[in-house]
C-alpha positions in Angstrom: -132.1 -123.5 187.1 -134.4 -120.0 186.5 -131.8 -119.2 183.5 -131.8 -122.6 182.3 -135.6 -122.5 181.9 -135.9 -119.1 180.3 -133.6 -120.6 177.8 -136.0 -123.5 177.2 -138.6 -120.6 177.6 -137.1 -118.4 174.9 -136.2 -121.3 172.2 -139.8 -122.6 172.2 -141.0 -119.1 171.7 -138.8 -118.6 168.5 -139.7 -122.1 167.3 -143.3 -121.1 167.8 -142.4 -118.0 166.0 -140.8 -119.6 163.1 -143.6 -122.3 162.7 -145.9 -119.4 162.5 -143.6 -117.5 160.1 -143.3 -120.2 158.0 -147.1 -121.4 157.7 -148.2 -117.7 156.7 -145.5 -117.9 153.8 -147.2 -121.3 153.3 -150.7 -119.9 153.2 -149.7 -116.8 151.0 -147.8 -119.0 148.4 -151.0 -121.4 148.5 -153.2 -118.4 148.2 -151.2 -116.7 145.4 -152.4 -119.9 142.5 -156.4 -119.4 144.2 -156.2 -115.7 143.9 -155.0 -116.1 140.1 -157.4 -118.7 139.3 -160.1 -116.5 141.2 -159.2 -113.1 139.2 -159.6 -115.5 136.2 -162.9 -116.8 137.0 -164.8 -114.3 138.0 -163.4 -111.8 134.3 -164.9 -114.9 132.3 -168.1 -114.8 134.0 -168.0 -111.1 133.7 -167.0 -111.5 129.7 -169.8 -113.5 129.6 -172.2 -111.4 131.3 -171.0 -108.7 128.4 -169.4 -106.7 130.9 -166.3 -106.3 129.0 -164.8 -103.4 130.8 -165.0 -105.3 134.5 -163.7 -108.6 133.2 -160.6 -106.5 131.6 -159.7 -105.2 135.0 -160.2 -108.6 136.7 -157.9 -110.9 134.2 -155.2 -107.6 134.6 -155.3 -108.3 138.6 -154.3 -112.0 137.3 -151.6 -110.8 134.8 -150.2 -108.3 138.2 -150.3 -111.3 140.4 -148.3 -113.6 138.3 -146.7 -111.8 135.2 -144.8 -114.5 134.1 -147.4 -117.1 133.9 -148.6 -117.0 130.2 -152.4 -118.1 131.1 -153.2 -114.3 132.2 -152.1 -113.4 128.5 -154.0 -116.0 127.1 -157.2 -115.4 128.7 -156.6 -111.3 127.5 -156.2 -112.4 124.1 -159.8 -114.9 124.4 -161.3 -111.7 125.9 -160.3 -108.9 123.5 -161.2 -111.5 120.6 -164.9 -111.7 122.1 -164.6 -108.1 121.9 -163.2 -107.9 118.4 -166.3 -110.1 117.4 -169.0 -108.4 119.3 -167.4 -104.7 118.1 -170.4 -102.4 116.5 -167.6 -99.7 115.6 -164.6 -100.3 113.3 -163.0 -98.0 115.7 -163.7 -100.4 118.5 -162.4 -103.5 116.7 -159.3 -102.3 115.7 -158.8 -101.5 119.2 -159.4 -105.2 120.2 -157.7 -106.1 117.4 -154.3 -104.4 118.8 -154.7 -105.6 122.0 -155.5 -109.1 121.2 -152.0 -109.4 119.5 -150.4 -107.8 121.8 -151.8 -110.1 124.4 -150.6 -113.5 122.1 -147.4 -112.0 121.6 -146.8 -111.8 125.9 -148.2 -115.4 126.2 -146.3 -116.9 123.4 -143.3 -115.4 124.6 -143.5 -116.7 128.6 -144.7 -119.8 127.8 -141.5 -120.3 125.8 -139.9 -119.2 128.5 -141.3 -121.9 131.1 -140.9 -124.8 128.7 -137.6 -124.0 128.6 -137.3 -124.4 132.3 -139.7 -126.9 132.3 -140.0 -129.0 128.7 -142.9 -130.8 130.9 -145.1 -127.8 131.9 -148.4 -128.4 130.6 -149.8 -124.9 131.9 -147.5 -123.7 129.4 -148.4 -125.5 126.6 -152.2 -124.9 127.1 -151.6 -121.4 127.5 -149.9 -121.2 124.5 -152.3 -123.3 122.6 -155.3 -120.8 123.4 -153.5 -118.0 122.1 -152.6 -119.0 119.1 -156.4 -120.2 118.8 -157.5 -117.1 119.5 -154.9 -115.5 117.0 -155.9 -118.2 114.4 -159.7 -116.9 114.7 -158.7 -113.9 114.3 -156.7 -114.3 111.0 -159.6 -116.4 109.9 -162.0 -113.4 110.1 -159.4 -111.4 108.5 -158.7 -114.4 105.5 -154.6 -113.7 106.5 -154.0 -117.1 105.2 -149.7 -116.6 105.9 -150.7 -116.0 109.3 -152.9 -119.2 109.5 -150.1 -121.4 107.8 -147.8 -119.9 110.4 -150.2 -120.2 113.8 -151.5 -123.8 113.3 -147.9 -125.1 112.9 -147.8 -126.0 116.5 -151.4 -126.1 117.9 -151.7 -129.3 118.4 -148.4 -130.4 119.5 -148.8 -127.9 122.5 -152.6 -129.5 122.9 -151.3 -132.9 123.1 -148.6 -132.0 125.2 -150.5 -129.8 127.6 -153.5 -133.1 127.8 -150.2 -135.4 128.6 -149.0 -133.2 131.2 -152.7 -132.9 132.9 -155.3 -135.4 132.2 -157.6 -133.5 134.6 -157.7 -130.7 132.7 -160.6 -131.1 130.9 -160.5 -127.5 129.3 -157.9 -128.8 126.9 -161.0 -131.2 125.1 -162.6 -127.7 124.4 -159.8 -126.8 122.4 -159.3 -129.8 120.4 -163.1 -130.5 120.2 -163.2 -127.2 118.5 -160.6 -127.7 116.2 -161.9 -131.6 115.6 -165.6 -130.6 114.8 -165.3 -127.3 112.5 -162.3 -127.8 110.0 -164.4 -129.3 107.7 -166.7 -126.3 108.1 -164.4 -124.2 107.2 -164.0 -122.8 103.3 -161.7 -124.4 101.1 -158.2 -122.9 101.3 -158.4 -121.8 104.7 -159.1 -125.6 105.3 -156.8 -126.7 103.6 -153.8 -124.3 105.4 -155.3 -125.6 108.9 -155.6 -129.4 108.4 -152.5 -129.5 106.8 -150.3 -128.4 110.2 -153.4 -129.6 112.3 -155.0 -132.4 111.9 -158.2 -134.1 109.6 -162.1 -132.9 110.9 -164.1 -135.4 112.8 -167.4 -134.4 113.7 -168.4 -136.9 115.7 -165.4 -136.5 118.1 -165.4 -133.1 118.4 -169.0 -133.0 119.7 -167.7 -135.9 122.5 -164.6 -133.7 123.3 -166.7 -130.7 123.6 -169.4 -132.5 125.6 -166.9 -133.8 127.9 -165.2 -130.1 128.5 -168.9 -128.9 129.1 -169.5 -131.3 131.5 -165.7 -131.2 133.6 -164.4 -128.7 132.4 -163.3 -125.3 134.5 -162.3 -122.1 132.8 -163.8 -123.2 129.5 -166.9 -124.8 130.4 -169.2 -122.1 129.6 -167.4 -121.4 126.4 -167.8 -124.9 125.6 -171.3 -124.9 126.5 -172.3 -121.9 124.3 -170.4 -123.8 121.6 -172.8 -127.0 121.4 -175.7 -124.9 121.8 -174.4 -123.5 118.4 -173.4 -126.5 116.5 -176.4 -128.5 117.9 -179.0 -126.1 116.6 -177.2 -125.0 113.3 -175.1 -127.7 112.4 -176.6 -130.5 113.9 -180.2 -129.7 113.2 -181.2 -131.0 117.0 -182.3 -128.2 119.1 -183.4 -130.6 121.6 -179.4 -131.0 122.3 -179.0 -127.5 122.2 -182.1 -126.1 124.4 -180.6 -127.2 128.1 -177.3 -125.1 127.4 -179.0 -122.4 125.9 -181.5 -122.1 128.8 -178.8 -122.5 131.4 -176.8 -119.8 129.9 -179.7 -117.3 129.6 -180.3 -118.3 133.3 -176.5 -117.5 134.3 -176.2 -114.1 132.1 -179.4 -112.8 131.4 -177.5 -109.4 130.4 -175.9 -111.0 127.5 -178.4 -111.2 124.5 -176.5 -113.5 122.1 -177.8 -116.0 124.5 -181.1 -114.8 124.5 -181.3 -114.9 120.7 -179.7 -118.4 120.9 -182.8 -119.3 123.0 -185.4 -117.7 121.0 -184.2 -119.5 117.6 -183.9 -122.4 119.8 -187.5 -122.8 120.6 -188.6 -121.8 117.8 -186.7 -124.4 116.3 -188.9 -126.7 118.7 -192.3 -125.6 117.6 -192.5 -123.9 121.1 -193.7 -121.0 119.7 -195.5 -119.5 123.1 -192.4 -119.4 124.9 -189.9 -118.0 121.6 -192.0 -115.3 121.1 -191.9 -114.4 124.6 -187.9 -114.8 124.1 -188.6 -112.1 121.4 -190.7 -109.5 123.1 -188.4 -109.4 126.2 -185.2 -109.1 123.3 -187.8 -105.5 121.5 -188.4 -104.2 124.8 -184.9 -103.9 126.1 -184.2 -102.6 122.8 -186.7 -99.9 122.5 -185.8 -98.8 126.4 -182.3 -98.5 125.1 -181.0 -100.5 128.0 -177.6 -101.5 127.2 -176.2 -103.5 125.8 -179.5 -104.1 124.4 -178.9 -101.3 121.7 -180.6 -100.6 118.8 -177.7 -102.0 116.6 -179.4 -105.4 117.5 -182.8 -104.4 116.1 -182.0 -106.5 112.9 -181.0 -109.8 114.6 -184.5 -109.2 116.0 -186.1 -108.8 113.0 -184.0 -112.5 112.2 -185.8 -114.4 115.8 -189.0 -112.8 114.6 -188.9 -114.3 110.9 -187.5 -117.6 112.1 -190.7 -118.1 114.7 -193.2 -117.2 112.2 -191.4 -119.3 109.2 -191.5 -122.2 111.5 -195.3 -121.6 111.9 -195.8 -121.6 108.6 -196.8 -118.0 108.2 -194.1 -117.0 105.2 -195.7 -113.6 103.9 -195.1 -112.5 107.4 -192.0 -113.5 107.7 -190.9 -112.5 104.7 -191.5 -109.0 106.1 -188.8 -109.5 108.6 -186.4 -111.2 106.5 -186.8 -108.4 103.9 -185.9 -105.7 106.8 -183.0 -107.2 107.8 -181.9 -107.1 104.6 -181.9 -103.1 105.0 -178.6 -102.9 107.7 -176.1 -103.6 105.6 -173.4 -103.3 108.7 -170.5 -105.0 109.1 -171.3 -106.9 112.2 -174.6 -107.5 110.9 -173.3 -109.8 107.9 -174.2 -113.3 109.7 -177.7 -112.0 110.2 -178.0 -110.9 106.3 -176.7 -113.8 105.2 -179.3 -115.9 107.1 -182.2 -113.4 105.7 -181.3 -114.5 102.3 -181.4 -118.1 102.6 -184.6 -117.6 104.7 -186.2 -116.0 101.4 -184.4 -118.3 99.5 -186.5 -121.1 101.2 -189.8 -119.6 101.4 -189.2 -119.1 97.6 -188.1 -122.5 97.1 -192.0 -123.6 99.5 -193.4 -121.3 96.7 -191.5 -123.4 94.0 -190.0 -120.4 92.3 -186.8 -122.4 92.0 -184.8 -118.9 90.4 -185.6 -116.6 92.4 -184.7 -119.2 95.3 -181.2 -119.2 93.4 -180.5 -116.0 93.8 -181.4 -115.3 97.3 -178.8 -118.6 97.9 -175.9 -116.8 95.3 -176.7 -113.3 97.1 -176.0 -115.2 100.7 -172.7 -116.6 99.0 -171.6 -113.2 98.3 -171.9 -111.5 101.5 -168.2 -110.5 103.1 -167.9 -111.6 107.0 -171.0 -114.1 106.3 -169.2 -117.1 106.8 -170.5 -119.9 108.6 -173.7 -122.1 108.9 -176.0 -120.0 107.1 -173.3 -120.2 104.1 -173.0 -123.8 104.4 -176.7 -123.7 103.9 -176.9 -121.9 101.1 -174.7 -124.0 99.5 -177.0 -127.4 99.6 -180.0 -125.4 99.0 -178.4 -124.3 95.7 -177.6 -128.5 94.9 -180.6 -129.4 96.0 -184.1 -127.3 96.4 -185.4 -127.2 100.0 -188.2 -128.5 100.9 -190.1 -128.1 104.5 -190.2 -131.6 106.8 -193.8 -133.4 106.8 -195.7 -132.3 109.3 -196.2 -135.2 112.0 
């Protein structure tokens, strides 16, 4: 009887044992995705804070933890393009540059790998649709229009596939909101090379698809959010859209100033001059205490809020004096902010109705390299039709 009960004894210990066993392997492969997705999270928000270096090191720990998943890879490649874009030093960009490739390459080449396994793995797909995104901005800075035939061949095949596979994830609408609202914004033959292997533009549904992946979405919701603020207060002409984003992001990461800058031209924007120029003087006095990345690179984007604010109040000799100083960095990464200088002056001259000299401030914003975008787009109506400022209510 005693060696029949320590039998019974000793098999309930080993199931207990084995239950045990098998729950912690449970918890750890549970754990594994959570960790990954955690790694992930917490680089973007560090990306975002401009804390380039700690968000490298975090999305890495996601590449160790599962180096076969291409998302890692993708996320590397979003990241050293942010980098690439934000670069004050050639040096620098053709660092990010290296690596960003790099990083495409290893996504493109495990997500192939999965759907081969797995013709129905979504993750895949979406992985290897933001790669190839972030490759295609790349080779649209760069005007590598082979490379942009050969990148959006697939886009949105792996888009609509990934959506199919997961209509929860609302991170996919960022990526085809994108690509929806700014094809038509894009110059003629790179256009052309996109919306032939893409699809057509549609405005209006790329602002709902972005809206929606600001609202729901997870890894991309920020990046979605700093997108409308964009397009709603450059494109769009309503900075009442655009002002809850851009405040919320300033809120979330003060340290990075595009969204400060994106604030300040916001209110301005709104007549709420009181608080844009307080926007402003909080932007010159990190600047002038050298508090990075506040450097004094940024001083002509400065010189840009400061001109906007006063040409929205009206005062245009004194904002002509900012305008004018931008003018004076002719840096690479300072092209946008040159190119909106001159169609700044090109609009006070056209207030002034000195319709050539107007011209030429709209041709000379034409001809900047790296100016592309809406301050080009301007330039290009101002130059059909003179501007002329709204009536005051």
């Amino acid at each position: 009887m005693k060696i029949k009960t320590s039998k019974i004894l000793l098999l309930v210990l080993c199931s207990l044992f084995i239950i045990s066993v098998m729950e912690t392997a449970t918890r750890a492969a549970e754990s594994q995705p959570n960790q990954f997705h955690s790694y992930l999270r917490q680089g973007i928000d560090k990306a975002f804070n401009l804390e380039a270096a700690d968000a490298d090191v975090l999305i890495k720990k996601a590449v160790e933890l599962e180096p076969e998943n291409p998302t890692g890879y993708a996320y590397l490649a979003m990241l050293h393009l942010f980098s690439y874009e934000m670069s004050f030093e050639q040096s620098d960009r053709n660092t990010n540059q290296d690596a960003l490739l790099r990083s495409v390459k290893e996504a493109i080449a495990r997500g192939e790998k999965r759907i081969k396994n797995n013709s129905q793995d979504s993750q895949a797909y979406f992985a290897m649709a933001l790669a190839k995104i972030a490759k295609l901005q790349w080779a649209i800075h760069q005007k590598r229009y082979f490379i942009i035939a050969q990148e959006t061949s697939n886009i949105w095949d792996y888009l609509e596939k990934a959506k199919g596979g997961n209509s929860q994830n609302y991170d996919t609408y960022f990526l085809t909101g994108l690509l929806h609202y700014h094809l038509n914004n894009l110059s003629g033959v790179i256009r052309f090379l996109s919306s032939a292997f893409i699809i057509s533009g549609n405005r209006q549904k790329g602002l709902q698809e972005l809206e929606l992946a600001a609202q729901k979405g997870d890894l991309l919701k920020e990046l979605a959010q700093a997108e409308l603020s964009a397009d709603y207060l450059n494109f769009e002409k309503q900075p009442a859209k655009a002002l809850p984003f851009a405040q919320e992001l300033n809120k979330r990461f003060p340290n990075n100033y595009n969204f400060s800058f994106t604030l300040g031209n916001t209110l301005a924007d709104l007549h709420l001059f009181e608080e844009a120029f307080d926007i402003a003087k909080g932007i010159e006095k990190n600047i002038q205490a050298g508090s990075s990345p506040f450097l004094p690179k940024l001083q002509p984007r400065y010189n840009q809020l400061m001109g906007r604010i006063l040409f929205n109040q009206g005062e245009y000799d004194k904002s002509m004096e900012y305008f004018q100083n931008v003018l004076n960095d002719t840096s690479f990464y300072n092209a946008r902010t040159r190119v909106w200088a001159f169609v700044r002056l090109g609009m006070i001259q056209d207030i002034h109705k000195q319709r050539k000299q107007a011209e030429e401030y709209y041709l000379k914003a034409l001809e900047v390299e790296g100016g592309e975008g809406a301050a080009q787009i301007e330039a290009k109506k101002y130059l059909k039709i003179p501007y002329a400022p709204p009536a005051k209510s």
